[in-house]
C-alpha positions as CSV (number, residue, x, y, z in Angstrom):
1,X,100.5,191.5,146.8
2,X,100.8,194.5,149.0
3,X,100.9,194.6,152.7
4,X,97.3,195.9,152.9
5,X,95.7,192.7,151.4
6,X,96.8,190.6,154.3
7,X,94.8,190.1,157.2
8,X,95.6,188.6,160.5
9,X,93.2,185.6,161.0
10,X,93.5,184.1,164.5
11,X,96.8,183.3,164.3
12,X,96.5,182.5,160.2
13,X,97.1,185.0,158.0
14,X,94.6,185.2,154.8
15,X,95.0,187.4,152.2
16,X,92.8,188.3,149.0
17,X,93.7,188.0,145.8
18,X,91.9,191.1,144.0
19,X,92.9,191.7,140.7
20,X,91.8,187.8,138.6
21,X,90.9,188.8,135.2
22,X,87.4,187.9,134.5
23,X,86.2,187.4,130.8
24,X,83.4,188.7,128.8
25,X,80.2,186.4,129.0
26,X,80.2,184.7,125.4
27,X,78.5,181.6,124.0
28,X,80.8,178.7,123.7
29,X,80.5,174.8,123.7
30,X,80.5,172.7,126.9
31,X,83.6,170.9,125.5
32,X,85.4,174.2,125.1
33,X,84.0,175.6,128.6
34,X,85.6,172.9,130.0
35,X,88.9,172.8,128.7
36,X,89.2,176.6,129.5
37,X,88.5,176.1,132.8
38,X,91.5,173.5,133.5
39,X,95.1,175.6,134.0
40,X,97.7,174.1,132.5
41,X,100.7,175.7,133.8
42,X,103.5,174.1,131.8
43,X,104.7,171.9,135.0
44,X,101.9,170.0,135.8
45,X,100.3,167.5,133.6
46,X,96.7,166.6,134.6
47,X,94.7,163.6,134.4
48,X,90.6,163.3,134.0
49,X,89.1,164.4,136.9
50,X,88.8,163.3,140.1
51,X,85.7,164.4,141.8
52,X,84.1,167.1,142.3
53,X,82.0,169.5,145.0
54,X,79.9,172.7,145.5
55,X,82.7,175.1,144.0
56,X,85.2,173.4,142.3
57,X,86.8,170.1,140.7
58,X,89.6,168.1,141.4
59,X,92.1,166.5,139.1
60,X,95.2,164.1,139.2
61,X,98.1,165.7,138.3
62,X,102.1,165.3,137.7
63,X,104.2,167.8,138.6
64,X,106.9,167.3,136.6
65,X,109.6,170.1,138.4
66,X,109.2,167.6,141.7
67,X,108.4,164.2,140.2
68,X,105.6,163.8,142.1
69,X,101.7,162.9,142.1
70,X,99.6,166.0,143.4
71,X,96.1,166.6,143.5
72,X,95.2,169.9,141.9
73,X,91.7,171.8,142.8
74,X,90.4,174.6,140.5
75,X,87.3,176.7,141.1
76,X,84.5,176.4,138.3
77,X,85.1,178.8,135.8
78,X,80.8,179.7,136.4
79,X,81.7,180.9,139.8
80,X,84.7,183.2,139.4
81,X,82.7,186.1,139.2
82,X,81.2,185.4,142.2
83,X,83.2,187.2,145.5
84,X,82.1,184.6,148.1
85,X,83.1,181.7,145.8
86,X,86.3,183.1,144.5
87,X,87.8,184.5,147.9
88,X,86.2,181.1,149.5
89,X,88.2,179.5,147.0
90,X,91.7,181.3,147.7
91,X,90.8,181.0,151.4
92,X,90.6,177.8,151.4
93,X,94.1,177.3,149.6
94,X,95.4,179.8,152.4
95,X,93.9,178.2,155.3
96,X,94.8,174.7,154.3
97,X,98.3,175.4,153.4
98,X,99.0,177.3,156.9
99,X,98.0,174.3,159.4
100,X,100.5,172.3,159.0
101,X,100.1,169.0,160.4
102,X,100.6,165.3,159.9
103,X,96.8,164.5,159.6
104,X,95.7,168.1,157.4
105,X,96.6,167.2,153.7
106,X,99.4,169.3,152.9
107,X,98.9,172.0,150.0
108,X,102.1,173.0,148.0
109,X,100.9,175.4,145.5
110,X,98.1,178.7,145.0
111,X,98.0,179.7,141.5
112,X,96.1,181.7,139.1
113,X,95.8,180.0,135.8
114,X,96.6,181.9,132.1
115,X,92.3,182.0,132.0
116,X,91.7,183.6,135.3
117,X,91.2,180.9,136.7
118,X,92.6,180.4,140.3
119,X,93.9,176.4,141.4
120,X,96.0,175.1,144.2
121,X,97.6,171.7,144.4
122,X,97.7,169.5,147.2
123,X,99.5,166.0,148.2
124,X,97.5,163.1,146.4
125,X,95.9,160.3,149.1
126,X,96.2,157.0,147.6
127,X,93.3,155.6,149.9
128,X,89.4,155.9,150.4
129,X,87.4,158.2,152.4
130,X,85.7,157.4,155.5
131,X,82.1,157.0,154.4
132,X,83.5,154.2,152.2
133,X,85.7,152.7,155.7
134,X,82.7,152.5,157.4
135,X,80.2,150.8,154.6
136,X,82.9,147.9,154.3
137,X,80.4,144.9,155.0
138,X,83.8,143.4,156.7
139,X,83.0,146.4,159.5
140,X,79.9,146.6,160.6
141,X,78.2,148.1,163.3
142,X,79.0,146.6,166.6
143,X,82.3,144.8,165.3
144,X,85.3,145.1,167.6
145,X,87.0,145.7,164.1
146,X,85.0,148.4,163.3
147,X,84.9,149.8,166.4
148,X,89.0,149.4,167.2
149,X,89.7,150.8,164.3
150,X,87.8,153.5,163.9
151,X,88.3,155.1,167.2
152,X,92.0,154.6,166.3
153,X,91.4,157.1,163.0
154,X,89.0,159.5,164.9
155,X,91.3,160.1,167.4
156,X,93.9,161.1,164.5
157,X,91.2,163.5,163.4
158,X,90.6,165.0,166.9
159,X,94.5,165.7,166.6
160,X,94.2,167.7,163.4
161,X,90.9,169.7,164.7
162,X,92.5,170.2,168.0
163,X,95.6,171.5,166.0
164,X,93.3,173.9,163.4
165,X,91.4,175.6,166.6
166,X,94.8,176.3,168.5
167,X,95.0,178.1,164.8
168,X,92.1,180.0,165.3
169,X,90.2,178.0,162.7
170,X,86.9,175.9,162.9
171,X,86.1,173.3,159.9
172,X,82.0,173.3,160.2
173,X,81.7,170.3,158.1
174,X,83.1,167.3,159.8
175,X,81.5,164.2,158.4
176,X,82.8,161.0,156.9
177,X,83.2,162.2,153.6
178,X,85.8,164.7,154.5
179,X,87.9,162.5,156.1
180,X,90.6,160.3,153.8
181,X,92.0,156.8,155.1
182,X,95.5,156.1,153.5
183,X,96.2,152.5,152.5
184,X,99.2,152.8,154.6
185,X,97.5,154.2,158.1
186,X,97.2,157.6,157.2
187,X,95.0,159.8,158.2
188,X,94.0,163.5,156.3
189,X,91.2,166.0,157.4
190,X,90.5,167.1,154.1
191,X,88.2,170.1,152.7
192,X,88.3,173.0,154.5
193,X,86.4,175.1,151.8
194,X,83.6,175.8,154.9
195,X,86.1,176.7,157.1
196,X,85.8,179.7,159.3
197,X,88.4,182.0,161.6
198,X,87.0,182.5,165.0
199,X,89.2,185.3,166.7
200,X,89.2,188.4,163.9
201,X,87.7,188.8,160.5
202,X,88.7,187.7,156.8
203,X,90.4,190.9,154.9
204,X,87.4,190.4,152.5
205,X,85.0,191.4,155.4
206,X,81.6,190.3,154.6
207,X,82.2,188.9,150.7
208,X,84.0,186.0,152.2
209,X,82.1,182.3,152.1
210,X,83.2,182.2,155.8
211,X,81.0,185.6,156.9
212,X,77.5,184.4,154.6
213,X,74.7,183.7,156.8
214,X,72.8,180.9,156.5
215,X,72.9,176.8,157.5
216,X,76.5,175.9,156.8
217,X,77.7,172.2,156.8
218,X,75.9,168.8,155.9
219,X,73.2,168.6,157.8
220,X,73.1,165.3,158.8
221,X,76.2,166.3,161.0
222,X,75.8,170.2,161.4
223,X,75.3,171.6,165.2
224,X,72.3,173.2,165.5
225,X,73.7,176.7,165.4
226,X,75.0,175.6,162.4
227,X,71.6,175.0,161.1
228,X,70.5,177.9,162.6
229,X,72.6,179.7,160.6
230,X,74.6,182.7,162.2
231,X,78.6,182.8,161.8
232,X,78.8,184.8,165.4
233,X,77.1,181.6,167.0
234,X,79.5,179.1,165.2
235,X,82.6,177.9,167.6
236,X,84.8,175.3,168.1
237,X,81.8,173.2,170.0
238,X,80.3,173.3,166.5
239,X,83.1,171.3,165.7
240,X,82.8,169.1,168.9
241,X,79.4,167.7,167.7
242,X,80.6,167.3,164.3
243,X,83.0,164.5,165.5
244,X,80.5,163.1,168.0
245,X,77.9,163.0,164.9
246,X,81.1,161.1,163.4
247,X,80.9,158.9,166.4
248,X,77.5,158.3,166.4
249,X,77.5,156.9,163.1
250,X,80.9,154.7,164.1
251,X,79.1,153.2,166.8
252,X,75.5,152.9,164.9
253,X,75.5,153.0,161.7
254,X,73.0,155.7,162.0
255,X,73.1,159.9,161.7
256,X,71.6,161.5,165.1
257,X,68.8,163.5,163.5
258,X,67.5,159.7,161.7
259,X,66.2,159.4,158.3
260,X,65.0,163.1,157.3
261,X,62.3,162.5,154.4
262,X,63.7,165.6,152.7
263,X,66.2,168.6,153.2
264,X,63.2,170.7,155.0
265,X,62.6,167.9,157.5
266,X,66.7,167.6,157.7
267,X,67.2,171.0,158.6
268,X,63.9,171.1,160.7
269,X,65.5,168.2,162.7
270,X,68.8,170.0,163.2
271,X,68.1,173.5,164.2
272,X,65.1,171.8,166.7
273,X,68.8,170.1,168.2
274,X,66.2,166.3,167.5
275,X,69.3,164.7,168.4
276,X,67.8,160.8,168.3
277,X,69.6,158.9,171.4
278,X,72.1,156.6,171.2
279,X,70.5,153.2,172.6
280,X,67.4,153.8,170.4
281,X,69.9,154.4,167.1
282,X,71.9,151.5,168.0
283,X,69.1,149.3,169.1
284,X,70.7,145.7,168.8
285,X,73.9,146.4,169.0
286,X,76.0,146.5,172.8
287,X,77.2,150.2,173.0
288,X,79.7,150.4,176.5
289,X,78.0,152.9,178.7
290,X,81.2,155.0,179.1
291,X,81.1,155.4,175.0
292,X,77.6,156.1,174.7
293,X,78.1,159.0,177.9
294,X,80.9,160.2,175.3
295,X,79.0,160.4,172.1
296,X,75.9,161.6,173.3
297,X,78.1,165.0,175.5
298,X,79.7,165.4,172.5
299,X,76.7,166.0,170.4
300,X,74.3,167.9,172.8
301,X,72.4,170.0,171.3
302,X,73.2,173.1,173.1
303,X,76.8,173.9,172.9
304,X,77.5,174.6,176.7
305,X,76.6,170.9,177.4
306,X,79.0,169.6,175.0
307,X,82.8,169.0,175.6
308,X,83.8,173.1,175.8
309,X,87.0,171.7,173.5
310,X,88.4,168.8,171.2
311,X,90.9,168.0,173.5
312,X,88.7,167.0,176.2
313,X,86.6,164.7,174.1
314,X,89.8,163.2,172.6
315,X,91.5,162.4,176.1
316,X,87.9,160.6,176.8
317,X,88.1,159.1,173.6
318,X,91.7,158.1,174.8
319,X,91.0,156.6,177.8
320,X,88.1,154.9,176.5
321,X,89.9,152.8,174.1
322,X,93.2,152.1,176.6
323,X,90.4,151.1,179.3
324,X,89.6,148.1,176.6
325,X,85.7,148.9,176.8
326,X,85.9,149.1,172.6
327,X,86.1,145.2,173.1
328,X,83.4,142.6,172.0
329,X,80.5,141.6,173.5
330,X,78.5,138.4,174.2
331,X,74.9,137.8,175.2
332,X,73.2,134.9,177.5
333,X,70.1,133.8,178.4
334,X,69.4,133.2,182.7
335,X,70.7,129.6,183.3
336,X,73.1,129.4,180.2
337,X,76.5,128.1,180.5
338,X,79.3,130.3,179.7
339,X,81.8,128.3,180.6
340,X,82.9,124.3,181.2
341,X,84.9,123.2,184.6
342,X,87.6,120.8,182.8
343,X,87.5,122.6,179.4
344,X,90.1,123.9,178.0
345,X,89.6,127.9,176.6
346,X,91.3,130.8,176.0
347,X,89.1,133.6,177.2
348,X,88.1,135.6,179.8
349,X,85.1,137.7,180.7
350,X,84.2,140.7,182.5
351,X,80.5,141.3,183.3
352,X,78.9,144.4,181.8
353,X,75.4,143.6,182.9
354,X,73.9,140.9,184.7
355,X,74.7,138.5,187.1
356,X,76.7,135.0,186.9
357,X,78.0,132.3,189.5
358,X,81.1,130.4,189.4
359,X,80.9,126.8,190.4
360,X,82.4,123.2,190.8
361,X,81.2,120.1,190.7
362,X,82.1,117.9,193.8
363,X,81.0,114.2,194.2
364,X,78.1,114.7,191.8
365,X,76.8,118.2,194.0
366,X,77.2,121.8,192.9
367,X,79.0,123.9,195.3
368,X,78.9,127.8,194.1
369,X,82.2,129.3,194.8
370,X,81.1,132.8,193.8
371,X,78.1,135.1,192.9
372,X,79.7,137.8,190.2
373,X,78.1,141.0,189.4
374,X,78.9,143.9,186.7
375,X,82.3,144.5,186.9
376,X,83.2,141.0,187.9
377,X,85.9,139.2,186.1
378,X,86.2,135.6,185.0
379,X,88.2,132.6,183.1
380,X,91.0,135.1,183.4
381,X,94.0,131.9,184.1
382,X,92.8,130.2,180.8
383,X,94.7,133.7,179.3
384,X,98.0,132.6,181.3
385,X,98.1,128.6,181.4
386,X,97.3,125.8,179.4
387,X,95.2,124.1,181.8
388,X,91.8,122.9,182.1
389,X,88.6,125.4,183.5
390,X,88.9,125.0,187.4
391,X,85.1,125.8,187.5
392,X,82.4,126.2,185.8
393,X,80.1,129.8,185.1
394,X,76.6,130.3,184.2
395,X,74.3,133.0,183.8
396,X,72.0,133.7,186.5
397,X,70.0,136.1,185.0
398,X,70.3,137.5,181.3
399,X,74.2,138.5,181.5
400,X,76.1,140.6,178.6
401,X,80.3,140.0,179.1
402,X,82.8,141.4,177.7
403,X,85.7,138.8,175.7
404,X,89.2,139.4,175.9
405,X,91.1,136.6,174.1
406,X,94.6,135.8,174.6
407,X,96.1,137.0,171.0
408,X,94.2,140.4,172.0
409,X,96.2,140.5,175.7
410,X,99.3,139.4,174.2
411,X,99.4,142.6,172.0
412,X,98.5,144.6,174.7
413,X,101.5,143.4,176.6
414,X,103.5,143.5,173.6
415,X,105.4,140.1,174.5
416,X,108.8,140.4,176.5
417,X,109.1,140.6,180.0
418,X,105.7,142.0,180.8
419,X,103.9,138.8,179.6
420,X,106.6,136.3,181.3
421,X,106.3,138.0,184.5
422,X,102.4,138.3,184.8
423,X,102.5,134.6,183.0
424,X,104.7,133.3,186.1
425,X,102.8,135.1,189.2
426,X,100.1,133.0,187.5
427,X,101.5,129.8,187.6
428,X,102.8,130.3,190.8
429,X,98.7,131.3,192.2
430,X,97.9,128.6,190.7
431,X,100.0,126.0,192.6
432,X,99.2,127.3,195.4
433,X,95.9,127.2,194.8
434,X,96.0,123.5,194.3
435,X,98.4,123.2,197.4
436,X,95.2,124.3,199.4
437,X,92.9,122.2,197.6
438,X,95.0,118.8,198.3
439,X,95.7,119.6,202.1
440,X,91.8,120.5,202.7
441,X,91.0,116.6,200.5
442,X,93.8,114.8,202.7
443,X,91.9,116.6,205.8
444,X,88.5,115.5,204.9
445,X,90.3,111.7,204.3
């Protein structure tokens, strides 16, 4: 490969392979067309097929030089005569294998097989993707678990797009799918085959998949200037509202353009920017106000009201989850109890809408110690001390709180000193609590 067939991408270099061999079009059985399309280089060994998308398939394989598992992707043999497809193809490969980082898979090989046709191997996920994470009937929408969790992987994902636009790349087609969940916590933005450099032009010019006009994406999580369909108007905002449509379905369980009736009504939705809102998707379900502010920035439907970068959106992401608003919610009707003077719990509350008032019961009369609005924060000693309520809580009007149990504290302290030391300035509140209590009985006696 000579000097002039690389090209300066952002800060990724691509360069075109020119010269693959193409064969003569000749009539041949689907069994045969099929076992010429696999290269079988003699170091890898591959198993049946994987998957496969738009341009190409992908197979198990052993790479018997390393000893190790890989994943090998090859185009289809159907499109190698095709410019966009095959320099798409080796772009890809190109791209991939340049951002290194922990949560972009890895490639460790770009080949062209005896038959023409071209093939790169990758590291092999042992895992699910995302789409499959998120239907788990153990998660669903409005779960603390699901919720947790998943914030914990997108944020992993931020990292990796964050990282690929520092590159000078954009992905364009962020979505569930794409994204692989290792059984062992990791993380992998996979599929950059839509991928496009932002700063200069592919050496292939105008042939290249990344330069064609026209919607690119899935268009239940494209931008709408990625419906709209012009490269020049594609940035790294287009990428912002692919994570926050990735949010939005987290949070939901929903897409924002709906339920499209068909592809034209899909792409009608998306390059109109009929971004649905949040509270109506998620109607049901408790969405923190600080998460739904997030999601619904992130996927405005013009790009200058969107997070301007990744970064941003991930430090609010961030914030969001160390803040503790990802925890779970209850719901109660005006003039329920919450919770029992003389029980023993524990949980505490903080009030996210509503009101409540904190009382005790004294010779047979109710005497209201407190009226707590949102914000306020209750039961908070049961978290501390093995002790009884010391009052009693009930809804004035309907209330929402928020629950924070002690296993769920404990791990936020992470045990040790922290805990003892908050767990003692409790005790020691307490007894003088009920120092002040006993003097102001023996001064009524």
């Amino acid at each position: 490969m000579s000097e002039e067939d690389k090209g300066e991408v952002g800060s990724v270099p691509v360069y075109v392979i020119e010269s693959i061999p193409v064969r003569g079009d000749h009539r041949v059985s689907a069994e045969e067309r099929e076992r010429e399309a696999i290269p079988t280089p003699p170091h890898l060994r591959l198993a049946p097929e994987l998957g496969r998308g738009a341009m190409g398939h992908v197979h198990p394989a052993l790479d018997r030089n390393l000893l190790r598992h890989v994943a090998l992707k090859r185009l289809d043999k159907q499109h190698l005569s095709v410019d966009m497809y095959r320099d798409g193809f080796i772009a890809e490969a190109q791209i991939t294998g340049q951002l290194e980082h922990p949560n972009i898979v890895p490639v460790h090989e770009l080949a062209v097989g005896d038959n023409g046709v071209p093939y790169f191997t990758m590291k092999l996920v042992q895992g699910i993707d995302f789409k499959k994470w998120l239907m788990t009937p153990e998660r669903p929408p409005g779960s603390s678990e699901r919720l947790e969790h998943g914030l914990d992987i997108l944020l992993k994902v931020c990292d990796a797009v964050a990282y690929a636009h520092h590159r000078g790349v954009i992905h364009r087609d962020l979505k569930p799918d794409n994204i692989m969940v290792g059984d062992f916590g990791q993380v992998y933005l996979m599929d950059w085959g839509l991928a496009r450099l932002v700063k200069t032009k592919p050496a292939s010019g105008q042939r290249a998949q990344m330069e064609a006009q026209g919607p690119v994406g899935t268009v239940t999580h494209m931008a709408p200037e990625q419906a709209l369909g012009n490269p020049a108007d594609m940035d790294e905002r287009s990428d912002v509202f692919g994570l926050g449509a990735i949010l939005y379905e987290l949070v939901s369980g929903q897409t924002p353009y709906g339920r499209p009736r068909n592809i034209n009504d899909a792409l009608f939705r998306a390059t109109g920017g009929k971004v649905i809102p949040l509270e109506t998707a998620a109607f049901g379900i408790h969405v923190p106000n600080r998460l739904n502010e997030i999601i619904m920035k992130a996927v405005a439907p013009a790009p200058t009201d969107r997070y301007q970068t990744v970064i941003a959106l991930r430090n609010d992401l961030r914030d969001f989850l160390r803040g503790g608003m990802h925890l779970p919610t209850q719901s109660y009707a005006a003039g329920s109890l919450i919770i029992r003077e003389g029980d023993m719990g524990d949980t505490a509350y903080m009030i996210v809408s509503g009101s409540c008032r904190a009382f005790r019961t004294v010779d047979g009369e109710q005497e209201t110690l407190a009226t707590m609005k949102v914000g306020d924060v209750f039961g908070e000693m049961a978290l501390l001390l093995d002790e009884p309520r010391a009052a009693s809580v009930e809804a004035i009007d309907a209330a929402t709180v928020m629950v924070l149990d002690k296993r769920t504290m404990n791990e936020g302290f992470g045990g040790g000193w922290t805990s003892a030391m908050v767990t003692a300035m409790a005790q020691r509140f307490r007894t003088l609590e009920q120092q002040v209590r006993d003097s102001g009985i023996r001064r009524d006696g």
